[in-house]
MDTraj code that builds the backbone (N, CA, C; nanometers):
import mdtraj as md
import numpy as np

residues = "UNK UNK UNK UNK UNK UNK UNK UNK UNK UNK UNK UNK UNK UNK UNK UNK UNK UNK UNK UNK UNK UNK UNK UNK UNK UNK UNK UNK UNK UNK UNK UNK UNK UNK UNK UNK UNK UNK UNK UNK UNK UNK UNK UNK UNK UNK UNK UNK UNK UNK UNK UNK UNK UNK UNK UNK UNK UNK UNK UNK UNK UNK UNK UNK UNK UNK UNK UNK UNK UNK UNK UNK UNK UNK UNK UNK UNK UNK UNK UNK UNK".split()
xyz = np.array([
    [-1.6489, -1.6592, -1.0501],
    [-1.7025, -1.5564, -1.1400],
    [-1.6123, -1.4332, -1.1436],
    [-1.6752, -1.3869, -1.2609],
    [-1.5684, -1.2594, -1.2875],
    [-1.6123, -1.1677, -1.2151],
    [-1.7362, -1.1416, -1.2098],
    [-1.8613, -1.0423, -1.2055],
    [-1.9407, -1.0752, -1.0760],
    [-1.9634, -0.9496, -1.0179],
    [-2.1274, -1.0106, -0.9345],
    [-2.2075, -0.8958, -0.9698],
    [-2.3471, -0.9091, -0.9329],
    [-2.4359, -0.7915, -0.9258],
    [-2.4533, -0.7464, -0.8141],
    [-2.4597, -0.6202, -0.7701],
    [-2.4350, -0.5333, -0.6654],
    [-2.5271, -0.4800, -0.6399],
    [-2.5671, -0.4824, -0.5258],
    [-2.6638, -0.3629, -0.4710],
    [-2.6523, -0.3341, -0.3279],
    [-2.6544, -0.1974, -0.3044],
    [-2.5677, -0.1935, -0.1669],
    [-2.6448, -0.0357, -0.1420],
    [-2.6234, -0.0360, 0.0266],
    [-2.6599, 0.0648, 0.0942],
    [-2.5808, 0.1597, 0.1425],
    [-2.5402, 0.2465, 0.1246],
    [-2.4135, 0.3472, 0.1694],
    [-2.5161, 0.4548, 0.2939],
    [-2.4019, 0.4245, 0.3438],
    [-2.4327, 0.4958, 0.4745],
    [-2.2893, 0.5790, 0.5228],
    [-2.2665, 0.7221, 0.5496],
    [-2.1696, 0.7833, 0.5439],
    [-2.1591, 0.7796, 0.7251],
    [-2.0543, 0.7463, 0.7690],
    [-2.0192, 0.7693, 0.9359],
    [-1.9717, 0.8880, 0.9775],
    [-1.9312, 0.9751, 0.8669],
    [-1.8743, 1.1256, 0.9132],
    [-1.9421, 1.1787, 1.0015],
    [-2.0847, 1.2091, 1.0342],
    [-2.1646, 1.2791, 1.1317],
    [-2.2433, 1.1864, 1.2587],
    [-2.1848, 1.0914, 1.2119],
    [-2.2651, 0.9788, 1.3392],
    [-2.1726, 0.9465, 1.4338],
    [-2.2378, 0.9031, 1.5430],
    [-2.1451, 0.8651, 1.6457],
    [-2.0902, 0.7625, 1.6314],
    [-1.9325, 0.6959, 1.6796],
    [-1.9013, 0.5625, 1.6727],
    [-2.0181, 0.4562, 1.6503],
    [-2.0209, 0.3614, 1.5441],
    [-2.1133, 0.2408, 1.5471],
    [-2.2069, 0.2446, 1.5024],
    [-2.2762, 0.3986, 1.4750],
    [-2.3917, 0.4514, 1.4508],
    [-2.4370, 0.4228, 1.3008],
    [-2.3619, 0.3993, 1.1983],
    [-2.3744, 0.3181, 1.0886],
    [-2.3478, 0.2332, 1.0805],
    [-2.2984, 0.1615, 1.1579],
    [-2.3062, -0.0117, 1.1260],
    [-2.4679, -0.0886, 1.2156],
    [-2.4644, 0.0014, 1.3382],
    [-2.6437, -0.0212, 1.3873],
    [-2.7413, -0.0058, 1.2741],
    [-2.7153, 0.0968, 1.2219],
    [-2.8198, 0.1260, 1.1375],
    [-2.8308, 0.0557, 1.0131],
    [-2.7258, 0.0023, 0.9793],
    [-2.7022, -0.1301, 0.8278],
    [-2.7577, -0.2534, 0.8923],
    [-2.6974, -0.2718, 1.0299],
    [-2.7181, -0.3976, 1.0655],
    [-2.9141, -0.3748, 1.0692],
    [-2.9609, -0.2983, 1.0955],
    [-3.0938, -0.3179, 1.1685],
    [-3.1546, -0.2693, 1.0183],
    [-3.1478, -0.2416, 0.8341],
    [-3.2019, -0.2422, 0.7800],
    [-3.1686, -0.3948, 0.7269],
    [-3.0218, -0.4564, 0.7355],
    [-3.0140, -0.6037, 0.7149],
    [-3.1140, -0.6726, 0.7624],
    [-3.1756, -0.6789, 0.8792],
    [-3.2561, -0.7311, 0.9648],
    [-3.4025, -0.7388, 0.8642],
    [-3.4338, -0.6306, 0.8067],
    [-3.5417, -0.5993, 0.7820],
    [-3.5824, -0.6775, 0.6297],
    [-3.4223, -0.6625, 0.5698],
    [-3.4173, -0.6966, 0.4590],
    [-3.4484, -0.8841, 0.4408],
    [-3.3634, -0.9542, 0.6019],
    [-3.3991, -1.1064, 0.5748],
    [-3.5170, -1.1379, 0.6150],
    [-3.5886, -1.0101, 0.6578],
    [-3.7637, -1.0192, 0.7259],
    [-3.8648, -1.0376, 0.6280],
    [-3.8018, -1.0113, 0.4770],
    [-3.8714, -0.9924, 0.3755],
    [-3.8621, -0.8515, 0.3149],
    [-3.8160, -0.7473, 0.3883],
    [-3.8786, -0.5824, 0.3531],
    [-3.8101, -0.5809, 0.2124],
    [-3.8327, -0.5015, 0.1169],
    [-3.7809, -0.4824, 0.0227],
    [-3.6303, -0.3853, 0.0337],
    [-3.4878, -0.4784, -0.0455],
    [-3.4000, -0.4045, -0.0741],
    [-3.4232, -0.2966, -0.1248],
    [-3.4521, -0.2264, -0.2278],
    [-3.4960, -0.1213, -0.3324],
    [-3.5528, -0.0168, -0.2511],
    [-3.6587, -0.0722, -0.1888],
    [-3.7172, 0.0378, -0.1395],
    [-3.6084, 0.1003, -0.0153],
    [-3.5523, 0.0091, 0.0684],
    [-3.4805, 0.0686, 0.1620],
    [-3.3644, 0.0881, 0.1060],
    [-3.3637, 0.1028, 0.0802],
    [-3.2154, 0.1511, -0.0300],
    [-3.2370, 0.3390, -0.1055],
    [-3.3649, 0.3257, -0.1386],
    [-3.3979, 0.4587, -0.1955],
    [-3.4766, 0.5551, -0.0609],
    [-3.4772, 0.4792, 0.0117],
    [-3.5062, 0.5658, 0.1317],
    [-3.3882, 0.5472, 0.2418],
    [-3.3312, 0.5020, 0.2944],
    [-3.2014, 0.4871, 0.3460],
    [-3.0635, 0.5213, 0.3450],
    [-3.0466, 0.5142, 0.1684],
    [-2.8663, 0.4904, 0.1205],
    [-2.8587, 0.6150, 0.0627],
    [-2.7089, 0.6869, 0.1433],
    [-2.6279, 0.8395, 0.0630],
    [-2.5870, 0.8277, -0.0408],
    [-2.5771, 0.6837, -0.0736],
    [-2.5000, 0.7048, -0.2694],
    [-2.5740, 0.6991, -0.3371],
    [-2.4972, 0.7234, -0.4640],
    [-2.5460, 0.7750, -0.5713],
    [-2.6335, 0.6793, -0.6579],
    [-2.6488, 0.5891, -0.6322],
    [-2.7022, 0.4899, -0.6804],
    [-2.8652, 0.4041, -0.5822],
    [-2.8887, 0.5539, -0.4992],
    [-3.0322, 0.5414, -0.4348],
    [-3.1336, 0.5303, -0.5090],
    [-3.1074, 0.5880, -0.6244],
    [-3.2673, 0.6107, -0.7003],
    [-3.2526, 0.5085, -0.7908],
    [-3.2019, 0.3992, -0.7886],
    [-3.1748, 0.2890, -0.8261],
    [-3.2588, 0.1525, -0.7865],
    [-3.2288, 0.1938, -0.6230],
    [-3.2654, 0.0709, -0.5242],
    [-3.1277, 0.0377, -0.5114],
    [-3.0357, 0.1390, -0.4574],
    [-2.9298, 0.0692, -0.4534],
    [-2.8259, -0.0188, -0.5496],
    [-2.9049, -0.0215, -0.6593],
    [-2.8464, -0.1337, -0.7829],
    [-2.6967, -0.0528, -0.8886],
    [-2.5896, -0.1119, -0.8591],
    [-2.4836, -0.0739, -0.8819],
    [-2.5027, -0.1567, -1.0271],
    [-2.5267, -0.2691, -1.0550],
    [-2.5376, -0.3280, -1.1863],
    [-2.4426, -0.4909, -1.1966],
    [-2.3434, -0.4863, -1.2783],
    [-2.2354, -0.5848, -1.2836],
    [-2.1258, -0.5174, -1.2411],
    [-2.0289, -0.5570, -1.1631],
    [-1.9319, -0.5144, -1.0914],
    [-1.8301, -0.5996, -1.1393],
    [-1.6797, -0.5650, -1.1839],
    [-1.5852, -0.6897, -1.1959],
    [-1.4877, -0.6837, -1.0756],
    [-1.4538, -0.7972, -1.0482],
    [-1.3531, -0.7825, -0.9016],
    [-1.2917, -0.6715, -0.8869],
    [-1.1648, -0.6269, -0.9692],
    [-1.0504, -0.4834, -0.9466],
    [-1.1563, -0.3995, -0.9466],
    [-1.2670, -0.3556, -0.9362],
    [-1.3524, -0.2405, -0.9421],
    [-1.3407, -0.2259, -0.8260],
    [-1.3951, -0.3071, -0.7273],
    [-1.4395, -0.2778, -0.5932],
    [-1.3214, -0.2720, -0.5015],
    [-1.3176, -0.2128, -0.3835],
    [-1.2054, -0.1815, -0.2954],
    [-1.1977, -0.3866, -0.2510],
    [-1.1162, -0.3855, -0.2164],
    [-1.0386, -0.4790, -0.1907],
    [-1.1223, -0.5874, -0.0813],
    [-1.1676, -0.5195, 0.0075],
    [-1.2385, -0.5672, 0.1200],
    [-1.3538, -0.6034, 0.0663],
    [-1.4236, -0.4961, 0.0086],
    [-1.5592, -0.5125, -0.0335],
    [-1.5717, -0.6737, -0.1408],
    [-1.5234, -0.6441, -0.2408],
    [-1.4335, -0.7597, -0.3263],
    [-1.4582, -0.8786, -0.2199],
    [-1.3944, -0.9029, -0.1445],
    [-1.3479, -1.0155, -0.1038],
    [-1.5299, -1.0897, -0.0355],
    [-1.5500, -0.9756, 0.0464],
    [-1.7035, -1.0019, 0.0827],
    [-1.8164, -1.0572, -0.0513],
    [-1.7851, -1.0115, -0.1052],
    [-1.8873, -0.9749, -0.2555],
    [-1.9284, -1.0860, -0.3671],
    [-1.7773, -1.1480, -0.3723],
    [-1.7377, -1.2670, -0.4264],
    [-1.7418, -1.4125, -0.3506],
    [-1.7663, -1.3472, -0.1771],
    [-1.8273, -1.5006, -0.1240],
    [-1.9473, -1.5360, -0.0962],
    [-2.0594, -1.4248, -0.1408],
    [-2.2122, -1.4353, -0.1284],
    [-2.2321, -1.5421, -0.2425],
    [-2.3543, -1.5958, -0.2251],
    [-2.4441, -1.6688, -0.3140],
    [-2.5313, -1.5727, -0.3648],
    [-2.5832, -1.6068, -0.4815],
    [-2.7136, -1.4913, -0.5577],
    [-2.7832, -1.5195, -0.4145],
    [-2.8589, -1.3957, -0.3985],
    [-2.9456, -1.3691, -0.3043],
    [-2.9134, -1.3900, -0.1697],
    [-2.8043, -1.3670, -0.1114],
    [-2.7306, -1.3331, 0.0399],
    [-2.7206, -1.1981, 0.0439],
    [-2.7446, -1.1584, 0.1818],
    [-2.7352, -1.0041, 0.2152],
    [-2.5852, -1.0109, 0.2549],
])
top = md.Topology()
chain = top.add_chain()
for i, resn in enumerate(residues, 1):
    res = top.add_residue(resn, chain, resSeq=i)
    for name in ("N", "CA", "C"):
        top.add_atom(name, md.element.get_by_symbol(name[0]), res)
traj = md.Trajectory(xyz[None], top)
């Protein structure tokens, strides 16, 4: 695919201690394969701009996204965290 649909949680590490945002992604991931709703933790959770969303970035085409992200993004199946 050219495209995926995006929805993502931004979490800024500038004021946290080492690890302290990837604990905290990893342990709303957790919640998210528990059933909890993306959207909602997303609009209560995520610093970007795209909180009042639910996180929903929309259609994304590969060169959009940083390189890494991209690569992750494009090996999910619809509905993988």
């Amino acid at each position: 695919p050219t495209q995926v649909k995006v929805r993502m949680i931004d979490i800024a590490e500038k004021d946290l201690e080492p690890g302290a945002a990837r604990r905290k992604l990893e342990a709303l991931r957790a919640q998210v394969l528990a059933g909890a709703s993306f959207a909602e933790l997303a609009s209560q959770h995520s610093e970007g701009s795209q909180r009042v969303k639910g996180g929903d970035w929309g259609w994304i085409e590969k060169d959009t996204l940083r390189p890494e992200l991209a690569a992750l993004a494009f090996k999910l199946q619809p509905g993988e965290v």
